[in-house]
C-alpha positions in Angstrom: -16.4 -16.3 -16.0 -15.9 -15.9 -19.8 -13.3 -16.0 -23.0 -13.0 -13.2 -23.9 -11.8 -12.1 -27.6 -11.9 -9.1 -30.2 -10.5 -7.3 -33.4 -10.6 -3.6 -34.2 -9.3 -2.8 -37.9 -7.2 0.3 -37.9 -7.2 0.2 -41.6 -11.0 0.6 -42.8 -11.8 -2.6 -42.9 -14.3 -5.1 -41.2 -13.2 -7.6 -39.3 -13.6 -11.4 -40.7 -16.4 -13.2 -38.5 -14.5 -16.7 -38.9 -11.5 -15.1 -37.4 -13.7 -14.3 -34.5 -15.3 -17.1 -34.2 -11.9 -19.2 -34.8 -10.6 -17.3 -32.0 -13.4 -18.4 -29.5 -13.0 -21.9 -30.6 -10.1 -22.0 -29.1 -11.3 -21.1 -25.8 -14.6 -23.1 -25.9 -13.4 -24.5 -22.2 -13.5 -21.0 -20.8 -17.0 -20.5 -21.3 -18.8 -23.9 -22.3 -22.6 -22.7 -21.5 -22.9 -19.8 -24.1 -21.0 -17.7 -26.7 -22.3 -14.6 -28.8 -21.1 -12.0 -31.2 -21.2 -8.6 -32.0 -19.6 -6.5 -35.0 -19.8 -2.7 -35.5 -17.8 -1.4 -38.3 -14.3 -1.5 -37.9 -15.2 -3.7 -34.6 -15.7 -7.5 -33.8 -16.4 -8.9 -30.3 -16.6 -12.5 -28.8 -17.5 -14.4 -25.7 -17.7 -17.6 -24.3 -19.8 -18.0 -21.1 -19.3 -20.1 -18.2 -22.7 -19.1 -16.3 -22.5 -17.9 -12.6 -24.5 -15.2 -12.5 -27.6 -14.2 -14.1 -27.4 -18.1 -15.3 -30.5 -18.4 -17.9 -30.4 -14.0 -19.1 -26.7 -13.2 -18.6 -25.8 -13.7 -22.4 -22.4 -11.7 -23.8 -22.0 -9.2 -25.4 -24.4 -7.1 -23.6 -25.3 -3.6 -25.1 -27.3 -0.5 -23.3 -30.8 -0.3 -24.4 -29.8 2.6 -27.0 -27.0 0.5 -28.3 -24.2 3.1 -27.8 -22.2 1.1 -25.3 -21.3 -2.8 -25.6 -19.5 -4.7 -23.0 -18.2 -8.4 -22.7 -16.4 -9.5 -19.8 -14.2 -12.3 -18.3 -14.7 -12.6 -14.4 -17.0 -11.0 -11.7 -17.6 -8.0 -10.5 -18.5 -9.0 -6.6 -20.6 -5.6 -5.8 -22.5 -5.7 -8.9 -25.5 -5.7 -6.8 -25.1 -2.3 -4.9 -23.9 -0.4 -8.1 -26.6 -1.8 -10.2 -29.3 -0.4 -7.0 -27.8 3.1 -7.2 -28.0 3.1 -11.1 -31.5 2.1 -10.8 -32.4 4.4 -9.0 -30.6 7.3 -11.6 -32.6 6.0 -14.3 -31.2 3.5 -16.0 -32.8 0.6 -17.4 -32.0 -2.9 -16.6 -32.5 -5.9 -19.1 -30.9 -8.4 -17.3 -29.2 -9.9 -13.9 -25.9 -9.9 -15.1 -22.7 -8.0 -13.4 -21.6 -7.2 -16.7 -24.4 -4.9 -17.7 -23.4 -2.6 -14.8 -20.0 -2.4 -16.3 -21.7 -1.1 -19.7 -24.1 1.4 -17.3 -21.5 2.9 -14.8 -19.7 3.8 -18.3 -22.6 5.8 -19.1 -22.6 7.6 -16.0 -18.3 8.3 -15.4 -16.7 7.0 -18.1 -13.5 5.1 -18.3 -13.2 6.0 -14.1 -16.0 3.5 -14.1 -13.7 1.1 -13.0 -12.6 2.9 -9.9 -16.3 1.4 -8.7 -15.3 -2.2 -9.2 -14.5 -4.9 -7.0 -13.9 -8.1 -8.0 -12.2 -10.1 -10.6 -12.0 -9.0 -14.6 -10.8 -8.3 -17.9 -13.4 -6.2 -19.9 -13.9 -4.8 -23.4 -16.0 -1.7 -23.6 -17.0 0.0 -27.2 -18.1 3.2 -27.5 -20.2 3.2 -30.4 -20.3 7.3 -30.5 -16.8 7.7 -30.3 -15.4 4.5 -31.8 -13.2 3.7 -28.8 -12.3 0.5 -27.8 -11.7 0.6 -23.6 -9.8 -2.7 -22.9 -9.0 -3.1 -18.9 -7.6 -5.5 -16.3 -8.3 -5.7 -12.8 -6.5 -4.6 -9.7 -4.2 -7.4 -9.4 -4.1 -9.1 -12.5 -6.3 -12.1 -11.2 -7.9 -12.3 -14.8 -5.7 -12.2 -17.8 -6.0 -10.0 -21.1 -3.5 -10.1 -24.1 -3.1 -7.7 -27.1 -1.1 -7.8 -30.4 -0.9 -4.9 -32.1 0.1 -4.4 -36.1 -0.3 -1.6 -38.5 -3.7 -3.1 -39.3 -5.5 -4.2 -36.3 -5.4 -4.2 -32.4 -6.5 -7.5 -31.1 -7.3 -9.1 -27.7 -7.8 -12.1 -26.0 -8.1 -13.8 -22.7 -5.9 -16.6 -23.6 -2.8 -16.0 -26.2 -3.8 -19.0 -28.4 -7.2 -17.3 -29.3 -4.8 -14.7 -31.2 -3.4 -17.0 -33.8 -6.0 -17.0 -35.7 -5.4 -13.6 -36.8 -2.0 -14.5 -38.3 0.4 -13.3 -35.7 3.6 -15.0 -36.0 4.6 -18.2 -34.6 8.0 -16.8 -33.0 9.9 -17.2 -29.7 10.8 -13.8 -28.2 14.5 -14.2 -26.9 14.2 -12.2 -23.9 11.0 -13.8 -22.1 13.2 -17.4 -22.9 16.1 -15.9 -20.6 13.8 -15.3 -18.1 11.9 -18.5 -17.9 15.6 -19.9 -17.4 16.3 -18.1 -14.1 12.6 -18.3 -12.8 10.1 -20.9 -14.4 8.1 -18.7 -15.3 8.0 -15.2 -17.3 7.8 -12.0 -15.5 6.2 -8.6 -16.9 4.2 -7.6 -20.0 6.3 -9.3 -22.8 5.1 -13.2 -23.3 7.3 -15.6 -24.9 5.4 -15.5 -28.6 7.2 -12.2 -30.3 4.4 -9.4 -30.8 2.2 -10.6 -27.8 2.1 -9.0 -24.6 -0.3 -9.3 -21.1 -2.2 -5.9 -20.4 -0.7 -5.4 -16.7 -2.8 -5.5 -13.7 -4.4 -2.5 -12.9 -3.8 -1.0 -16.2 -5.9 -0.3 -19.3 -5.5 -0.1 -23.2 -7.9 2.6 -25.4 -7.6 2.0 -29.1 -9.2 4.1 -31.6 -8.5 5.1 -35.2 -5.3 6.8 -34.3 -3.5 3.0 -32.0 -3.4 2.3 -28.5 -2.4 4.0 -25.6 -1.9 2.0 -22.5 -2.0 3.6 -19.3 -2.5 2.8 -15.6 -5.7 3.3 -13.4 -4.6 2.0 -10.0 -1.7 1.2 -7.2 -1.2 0.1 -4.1 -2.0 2.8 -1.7 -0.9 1.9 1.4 -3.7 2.1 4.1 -3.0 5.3 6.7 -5.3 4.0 9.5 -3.3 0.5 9.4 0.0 2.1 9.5 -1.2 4.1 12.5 -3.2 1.5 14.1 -2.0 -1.0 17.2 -1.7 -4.7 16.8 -5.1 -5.1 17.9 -6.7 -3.2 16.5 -5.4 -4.6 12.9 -6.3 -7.4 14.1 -9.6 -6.8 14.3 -10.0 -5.2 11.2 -8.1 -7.8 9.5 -11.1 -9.8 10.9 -13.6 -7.7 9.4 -11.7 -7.3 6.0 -11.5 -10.9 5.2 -14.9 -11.9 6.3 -16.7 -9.5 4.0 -14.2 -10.3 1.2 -15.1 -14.1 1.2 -18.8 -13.3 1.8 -18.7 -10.6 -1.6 -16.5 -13.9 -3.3 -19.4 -16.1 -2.2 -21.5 -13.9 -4.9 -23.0 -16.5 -7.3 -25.9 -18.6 -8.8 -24.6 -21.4 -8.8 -22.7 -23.9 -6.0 -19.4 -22.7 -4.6 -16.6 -24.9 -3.0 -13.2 -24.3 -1.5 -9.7 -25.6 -2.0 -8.3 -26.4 1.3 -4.4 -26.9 1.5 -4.2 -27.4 5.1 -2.1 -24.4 5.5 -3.1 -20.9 7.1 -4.7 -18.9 4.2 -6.6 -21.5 3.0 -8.1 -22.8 6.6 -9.1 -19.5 7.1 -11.0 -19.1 4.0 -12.8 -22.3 4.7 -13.2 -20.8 8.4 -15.0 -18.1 7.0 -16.5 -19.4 4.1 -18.4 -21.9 6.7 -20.4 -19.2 8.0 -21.9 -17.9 4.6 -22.5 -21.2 2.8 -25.8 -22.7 3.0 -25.8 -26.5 3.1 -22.3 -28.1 4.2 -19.3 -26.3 2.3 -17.9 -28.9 0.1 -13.6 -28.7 0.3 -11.2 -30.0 -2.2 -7.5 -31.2 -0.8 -4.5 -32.4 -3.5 -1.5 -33.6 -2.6 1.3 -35.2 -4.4 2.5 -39.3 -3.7 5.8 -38.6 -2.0 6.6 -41.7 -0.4 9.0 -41.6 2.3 8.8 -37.8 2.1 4.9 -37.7 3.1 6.0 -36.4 6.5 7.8 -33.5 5.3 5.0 -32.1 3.2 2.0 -33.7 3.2 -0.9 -31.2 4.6 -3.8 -33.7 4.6 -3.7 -34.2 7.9 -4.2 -30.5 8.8 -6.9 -30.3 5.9 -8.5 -32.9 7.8 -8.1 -30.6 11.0 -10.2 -28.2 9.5 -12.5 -30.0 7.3 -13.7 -31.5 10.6 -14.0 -28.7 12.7 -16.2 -27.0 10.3 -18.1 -29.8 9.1 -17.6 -29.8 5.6 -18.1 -32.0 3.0 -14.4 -33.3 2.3 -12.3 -34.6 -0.9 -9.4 -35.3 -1.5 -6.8 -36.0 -5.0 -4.2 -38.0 -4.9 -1.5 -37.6 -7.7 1.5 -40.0 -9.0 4.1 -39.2 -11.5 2.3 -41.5 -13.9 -0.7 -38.9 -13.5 1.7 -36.0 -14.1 3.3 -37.6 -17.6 -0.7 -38.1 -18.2 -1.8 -34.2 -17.6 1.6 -33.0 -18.7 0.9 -32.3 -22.8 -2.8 -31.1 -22.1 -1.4 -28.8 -19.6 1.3 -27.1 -21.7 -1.6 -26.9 -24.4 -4.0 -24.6 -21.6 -1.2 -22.8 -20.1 0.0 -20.9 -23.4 3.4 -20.3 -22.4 6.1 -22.9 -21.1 5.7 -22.7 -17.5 8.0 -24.7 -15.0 5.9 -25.2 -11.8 4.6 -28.7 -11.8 2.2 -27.9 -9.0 0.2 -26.1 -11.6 -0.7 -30.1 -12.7 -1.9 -30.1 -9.1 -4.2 -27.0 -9.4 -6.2 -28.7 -12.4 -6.7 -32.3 -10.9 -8.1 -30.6 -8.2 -10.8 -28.1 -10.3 -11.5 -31.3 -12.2 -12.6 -33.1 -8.9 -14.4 -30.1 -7.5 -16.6 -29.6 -10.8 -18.4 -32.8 -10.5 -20.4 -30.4 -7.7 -19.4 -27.3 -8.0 -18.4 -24.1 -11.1 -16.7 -22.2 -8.6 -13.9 -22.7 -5.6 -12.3 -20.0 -3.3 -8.9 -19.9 -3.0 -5.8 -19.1 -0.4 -3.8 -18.1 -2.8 -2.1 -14.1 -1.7 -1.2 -14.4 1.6 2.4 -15.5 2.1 2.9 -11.9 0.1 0.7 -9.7 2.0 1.0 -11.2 5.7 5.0 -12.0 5.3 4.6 -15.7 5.6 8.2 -16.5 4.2 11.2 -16.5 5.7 12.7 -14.1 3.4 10.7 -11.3 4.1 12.2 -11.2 8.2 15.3 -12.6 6.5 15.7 -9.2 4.6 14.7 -7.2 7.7 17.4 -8.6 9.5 19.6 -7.7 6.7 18.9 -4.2 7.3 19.3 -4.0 10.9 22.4 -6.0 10.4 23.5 -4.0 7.9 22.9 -0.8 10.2 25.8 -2.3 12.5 29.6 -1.0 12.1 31.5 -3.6 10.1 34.0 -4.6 13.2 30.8 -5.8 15.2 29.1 -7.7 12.8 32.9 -9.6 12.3 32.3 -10.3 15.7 28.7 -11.7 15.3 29.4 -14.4 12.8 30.1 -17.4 14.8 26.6 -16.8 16.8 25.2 -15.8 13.8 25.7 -19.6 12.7 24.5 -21.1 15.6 21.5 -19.1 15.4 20.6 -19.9 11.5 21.1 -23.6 12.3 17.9 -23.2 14.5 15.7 -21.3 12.3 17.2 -23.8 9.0 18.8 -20.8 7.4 21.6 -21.9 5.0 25.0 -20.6 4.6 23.8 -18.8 1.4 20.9 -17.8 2.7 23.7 -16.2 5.1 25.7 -14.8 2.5 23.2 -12.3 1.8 23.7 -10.5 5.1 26.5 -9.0 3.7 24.7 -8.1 0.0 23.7 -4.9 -0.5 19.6 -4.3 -0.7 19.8 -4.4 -4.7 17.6 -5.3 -7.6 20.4 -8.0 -7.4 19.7 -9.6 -4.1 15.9 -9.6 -4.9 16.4 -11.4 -7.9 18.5 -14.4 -6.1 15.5 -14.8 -4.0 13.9 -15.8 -6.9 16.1 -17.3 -9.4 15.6 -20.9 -9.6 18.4 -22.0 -12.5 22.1 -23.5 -10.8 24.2 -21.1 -11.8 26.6 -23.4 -12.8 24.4 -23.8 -15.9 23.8 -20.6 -16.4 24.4 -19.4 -20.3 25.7 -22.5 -20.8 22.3 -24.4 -21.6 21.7 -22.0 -24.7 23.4 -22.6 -28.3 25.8 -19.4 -29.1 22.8 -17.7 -31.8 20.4 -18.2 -28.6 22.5 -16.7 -26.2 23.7 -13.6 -27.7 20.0 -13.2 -28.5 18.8 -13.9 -25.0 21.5 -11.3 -23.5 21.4 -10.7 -19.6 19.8 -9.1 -16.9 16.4 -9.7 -18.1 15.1 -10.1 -14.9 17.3 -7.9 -13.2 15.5 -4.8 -15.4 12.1 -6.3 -14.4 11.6 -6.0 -11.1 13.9 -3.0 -11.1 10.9 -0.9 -12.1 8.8 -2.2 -9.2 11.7 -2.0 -6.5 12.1 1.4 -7.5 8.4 2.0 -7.1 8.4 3.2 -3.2 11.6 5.0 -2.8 10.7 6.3 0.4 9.8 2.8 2.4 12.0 -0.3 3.5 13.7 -2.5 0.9 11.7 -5.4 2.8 8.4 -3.9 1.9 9.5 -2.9 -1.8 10.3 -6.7 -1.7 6.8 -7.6 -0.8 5.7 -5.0 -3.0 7.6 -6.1 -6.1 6.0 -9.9 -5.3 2.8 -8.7 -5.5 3.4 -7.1 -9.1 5.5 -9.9 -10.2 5.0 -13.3 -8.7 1.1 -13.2 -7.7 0.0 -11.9 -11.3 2.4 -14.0 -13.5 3.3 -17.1 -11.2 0.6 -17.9 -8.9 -2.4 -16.6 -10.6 -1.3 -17.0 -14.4 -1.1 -21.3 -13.0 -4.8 -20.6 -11.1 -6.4 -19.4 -14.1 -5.2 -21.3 -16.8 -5.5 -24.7 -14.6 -8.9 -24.3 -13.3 -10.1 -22.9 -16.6 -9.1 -26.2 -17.9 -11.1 -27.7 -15.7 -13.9 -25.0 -16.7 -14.1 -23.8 -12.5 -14.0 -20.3 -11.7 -11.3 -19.6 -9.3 -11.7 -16.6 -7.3 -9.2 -15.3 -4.3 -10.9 -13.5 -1.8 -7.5 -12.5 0.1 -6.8 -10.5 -2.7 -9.4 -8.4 -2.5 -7.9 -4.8 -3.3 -9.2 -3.7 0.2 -7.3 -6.6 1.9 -4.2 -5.8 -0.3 -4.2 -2.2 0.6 -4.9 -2.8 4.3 -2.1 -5.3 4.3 0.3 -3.0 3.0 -0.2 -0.5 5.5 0.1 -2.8 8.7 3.8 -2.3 10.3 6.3 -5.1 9.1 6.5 -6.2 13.4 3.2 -6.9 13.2 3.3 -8.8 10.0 6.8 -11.1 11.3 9.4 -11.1 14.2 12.8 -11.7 13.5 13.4 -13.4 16.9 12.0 -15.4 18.2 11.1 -16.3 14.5 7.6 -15.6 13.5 6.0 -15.6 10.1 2.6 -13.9 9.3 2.3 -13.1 13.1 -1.1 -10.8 12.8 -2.9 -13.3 10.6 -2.3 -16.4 13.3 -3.3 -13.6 16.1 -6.4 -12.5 14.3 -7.7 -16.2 13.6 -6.5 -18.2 16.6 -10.0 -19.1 17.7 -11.0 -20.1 14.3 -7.7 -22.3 13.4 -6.8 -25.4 15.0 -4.0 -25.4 17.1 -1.8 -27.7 15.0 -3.0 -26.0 12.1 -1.7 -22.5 13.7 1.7 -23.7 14.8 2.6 -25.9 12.3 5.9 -25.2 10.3 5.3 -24.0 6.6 6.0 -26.8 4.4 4.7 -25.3 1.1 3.6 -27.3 -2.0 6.1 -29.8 -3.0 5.7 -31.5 -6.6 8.2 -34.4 -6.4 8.8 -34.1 -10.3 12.4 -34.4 -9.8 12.1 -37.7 -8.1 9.8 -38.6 -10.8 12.1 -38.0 -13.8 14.1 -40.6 -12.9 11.2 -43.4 -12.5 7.8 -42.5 -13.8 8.6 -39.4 -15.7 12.0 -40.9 -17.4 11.0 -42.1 -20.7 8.6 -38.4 -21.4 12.2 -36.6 -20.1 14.6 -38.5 -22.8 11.9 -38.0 -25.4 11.3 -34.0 -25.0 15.3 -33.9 -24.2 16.5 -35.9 -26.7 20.1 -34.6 -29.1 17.8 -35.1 -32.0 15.2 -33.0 -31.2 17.4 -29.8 -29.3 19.9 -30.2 -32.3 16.9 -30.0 -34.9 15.4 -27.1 -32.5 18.5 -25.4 -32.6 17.8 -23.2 -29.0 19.5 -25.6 -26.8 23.4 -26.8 -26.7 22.1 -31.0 -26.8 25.4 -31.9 -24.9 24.9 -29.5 -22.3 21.4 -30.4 -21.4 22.8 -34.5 -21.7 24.9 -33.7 -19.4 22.2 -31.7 -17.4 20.1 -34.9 -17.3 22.6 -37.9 -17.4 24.0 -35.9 -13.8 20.3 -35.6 -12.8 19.5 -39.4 -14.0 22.1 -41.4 -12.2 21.2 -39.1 -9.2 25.1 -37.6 -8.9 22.8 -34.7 -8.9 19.5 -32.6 -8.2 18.1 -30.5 -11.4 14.6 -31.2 -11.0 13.2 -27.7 -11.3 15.7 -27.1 -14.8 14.8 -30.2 -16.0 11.3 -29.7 -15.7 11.4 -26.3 -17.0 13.1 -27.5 -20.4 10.8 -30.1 -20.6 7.9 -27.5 -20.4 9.5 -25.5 -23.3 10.1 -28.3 -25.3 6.8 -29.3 -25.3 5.2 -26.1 -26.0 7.4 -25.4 -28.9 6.0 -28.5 -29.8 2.9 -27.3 -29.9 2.9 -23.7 -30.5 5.9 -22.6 -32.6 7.4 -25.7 -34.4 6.9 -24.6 -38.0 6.1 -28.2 -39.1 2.9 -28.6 -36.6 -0.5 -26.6 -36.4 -1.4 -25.4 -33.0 -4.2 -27.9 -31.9 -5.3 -28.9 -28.4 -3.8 -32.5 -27.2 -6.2 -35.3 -27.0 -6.0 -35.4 -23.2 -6.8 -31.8 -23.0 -9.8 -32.8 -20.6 -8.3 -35.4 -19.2 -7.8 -36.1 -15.8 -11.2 -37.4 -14.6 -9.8 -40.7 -13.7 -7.5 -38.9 -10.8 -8.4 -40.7 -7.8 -10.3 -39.2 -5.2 -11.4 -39.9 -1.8 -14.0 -38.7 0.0 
């Protein structure tokens, strides 16, 4: 696991080593064992190393021996071992253990399709010292992150956006990534919020040369044939098989690995199986939020427990209060780059922090709600199409069972509602939209929201719903997630957060074998729409290796009580980030609206919690990052968090 940065000057020039070195500064917790160098002409390359593999030779940048290829590289490549045996045995020469130097070999041998042959986790950059190419590329699924500004002069790239600004980009909010952070906490697609930067998409790569840079795609989801074909136990079977190789390949490393266990399905299972590979007792690391009188609505430990138990492992758990939260909270922004308004991403980071005091690297759960259908929404929008397949006069007739029926399975009346919207880009996006729409273009001054404009989101995921015209809205649905909400929601949080800790993540259900395999299994054997049943082949496949409880239990989900604690704990860091002052100096924000936002939210006439949190978020990183009257330097607490408690 690495930081990863570079320049190449498109104008003649030679890059400035301070810039590059500047630039890996800035990332010194991504890679807090090593960093080297390199510069070739027009070229300049950087790396931090956190140390997995190859611990004491795997130093970056790593070069062939006849110096004509040079590769550094941010994550692991799982089946580094294999490749580098069958490039052996072609001829080429070895001088380390590193998974990186097979990157730089397999180039020699097939050229940019070299990364058709990886599995595993990264973001690379590649020169080609003959042909004075750059090759920048991002895995399957976007578990690692890559960045690029581009300007007449230069192409840069980073792993984390702050290690551009040393190169002078411009400190500048981009209107249309705000808009979207409004309706979904975070920001979908390639465009960030800083103006000129934008995230290399997963499964894509950028060549630069003298003449720009061309970004293109290398990889889909294929659906896998044999699944779609295949009976329910048979995919059950292989499912089996799939997982249980992917966590061994994840369990690749030189150096202790862990586990976070949630207590839910995905991550039982990859403790389950993780059990059987590790060598002394697997160690597990459990976080939950303080809730109080809502403990028995979403607190997991007791299915953790179930599971920590059954397979003997060595067992901790973090417990957070909101005072920990207002603690984490300006270190947080600071790691995250871009305003993000999830509070359980806090969570993600207290957690990594406890695990590193044994371990640099923790498997994860994280993927399978998406692939296995383990919300309600996906058998939700299948019913929606077999209702919607019924002439009008019937359904009229089916309405008063209808409620009876959603009562049972705690649908609400707006869930409801969307029985009778068509299978749009629209009805996607209120899945996911998290802003009241009472407040919507209200919040922003008039400058801001003629700037914002709508539909941002709409236009995003209308390029990946339109993706597989010829299959199910349901599965375009599940499709769109996995191009959308897994790569910049749940595993932009996972990598910044444990980064911050400096503890490599990886998340062995997103193996691109798993991901294909899942997206060729048949939707009834994923979930049933009655009796209701969620992620039905994954609880078949496992049941001998999950607890009972742990099986059946009712998905809760993460719950960060962050709106509970704005109005104890959290109040005072709330009035500050939110204050008239401030938004009216800012200038983005209408300061009466958002009083009124938080007086409502305050006196507790009303819930706003996720809003609330989400303007505090930007506020904060403004703060930081674009406020023209600050320099963009790490919070004091930026490795805080070591005084979380823990139990064993």
């Amino acid at each position: 696991m690495c930081g990863i940065a570079g320049i190449l000057q498109l104008d003649g020039r030679h890059p400035d080593r301070g810039t590059i070195e500047s630039m890996l500064d800035t990332m010194r917790h991504r890679g807090p064992d090593d960093a080297g160098t390199f510069f070739d002409g027009p070229l300049g390359l950087g790396a931090r190393r956190l140390s997995i593999i190859d611990v004491a030779g795997g130093h970056q940048p790593v070069s062939t021996e006849n110096g004509a290829v040079t590769v550094i590289q941010n994550g692991e490549i799982y089946n580094y071992a294999e490749l580098r045996q069958g490039l052996a045995a072609r001829g080429h020469a070895f001088r380390g253990g590193s998974d990186t130097e097979v990157i730089a070999h397999l180039y020699e041998e097939v050229g940019d399709a070299c990364v058709d042959a990886l599995r595993g986790m990264f973001a690379f950059a590649l020169w080609d010292a003959r042909r004075q190419r750059l090759l920048l590329t991002r895995d399957r699924l976007g578990v690692k992150p890559l960045y690029i500004t581009r300007t007449a002069e230069f192409v840069a790239f980073a792993s984390e956006i702050k290690a551009l600004l040393p190169t002078g980009i411009t400190r500048r909010v981009r209107p249309a990534a705000l808009g979207r952070l409004l309706d979904l906490v975070y920001c979908p697609g390639t465009e960030t919020m800083f103006d000129g930067v934008e995230r290399l998409a997963p499964g894509f790569r950028a060549i630069v040369d003298a003449s720009g840079c061309r970004i293109e795609p290398y990889w889909d989801i294929q659906p896998d044939q044999v699944a779609a074909r295949a009976s329910f136990g048979e995919n059950q079977t292989r499912l089996r098989d799939l997982l249980d190789d992917s966590v061994r390949h994840h369990m690749v490393s030189d150096v202790p690995v862990g586990a976070l266990l949630s207590g839910g399905i995905d991550s039982s299972i990859v403790v389950a199986l993780a059990a059987r590979h590790a060598g002394p007792r697997l160690k597990t690391y459990n976080v939950s939020f303080d809730v109080g009188e809502l403990s028995a609505k979403y607190d997991e430990r007791p299915f953790a427990r179930l599971v920590a138990d059954r397979y003997d492992t060595d067992h901790t758990e973090v417990r957070l209060s909101g005072a920990d939260l207002a603690r984490l909270f300006p270190a947080a922004v600071w790691h995250l780059d871009e305003p993000f308004g999830n509070p359980t991403a806090l969570a993600t980071y207290a957690v990594c922090e406890a695990a590193r005091r044994d371990v640099k690297v923790v498997l994860s759960g994280d993927g399978g709600d998406e692939l296995f259908a383990g919300y309600l929404r996906y058998p939700l929008d299948r019913a929606v199409e077999l209702y919607q397949s019924i002439p009008t006069w019937v359904r009229r007739a089916l309405v008063g069972p209808g409620l009876v029926m959603a009562r049972r399975v705690g649908l609400t009346r707006a869930n409801l509602a969307k029985l009778e919207a068509p299978p749009t880009v629209a009805r996607y996006a209120s899945w996911h939209r998290t802003m009241d729409a009472r407040w919507a273009g209200r919040l922003l001054t008039p400058e801001w929201r003629e700037m914002v404009g709508v539909g941002g989101i709409e236009a995003v995921f209308a390029e990946h719903l339109g993706r597989w015209p010829d299959r199910s809205f349901y599965e375009r649905t599940m499709y769109a997630d996995l191009k959308t909400w897994i790569p910049d929601q749940a595993l932009f949080q996972a990598d910044r957060m444990s980064m911050m800790a400096s503890v490599e993540l990886r998340v062995p259900l997103l193996d691109h074998r798993v991901v294909e395999f899942a997206a060729g299994v048949p939707f009834d054997q994923k979930a049933r729409i009655w009796p209701l049943e969620t992620k039905r082949i994954v609880k078949h496949a496992f049941r001998d290796e999950l607890p009972d409880e742990v099986r059946r239990q009712r998905k809760m989900g993460f719950f960060a009580p962050a709106g509970k604690w704005l109005r104890t704990e959290l109040r005072s860091m709330a009035l500050d980030l939110l204050s008239s002052e401030r938004l009216t100096r800012q200038g983005i924000f209408d300061a009466r609206v958002v009083d009124e936002m938080l007086s409502a939210h305050l006196s507790g006439d009303a819930y706003y919690g996720h809003e609330l949190w989400t303007l505090m978020a930007f506020q904060a990183w403004h703060d930081q990052f674009i406020d023209p009257a600050t320099s963009p330097v790490a919070p004091a607490t930026a490795r805080a968090g070591s005084s979380v408690a823990t139990a064993p």
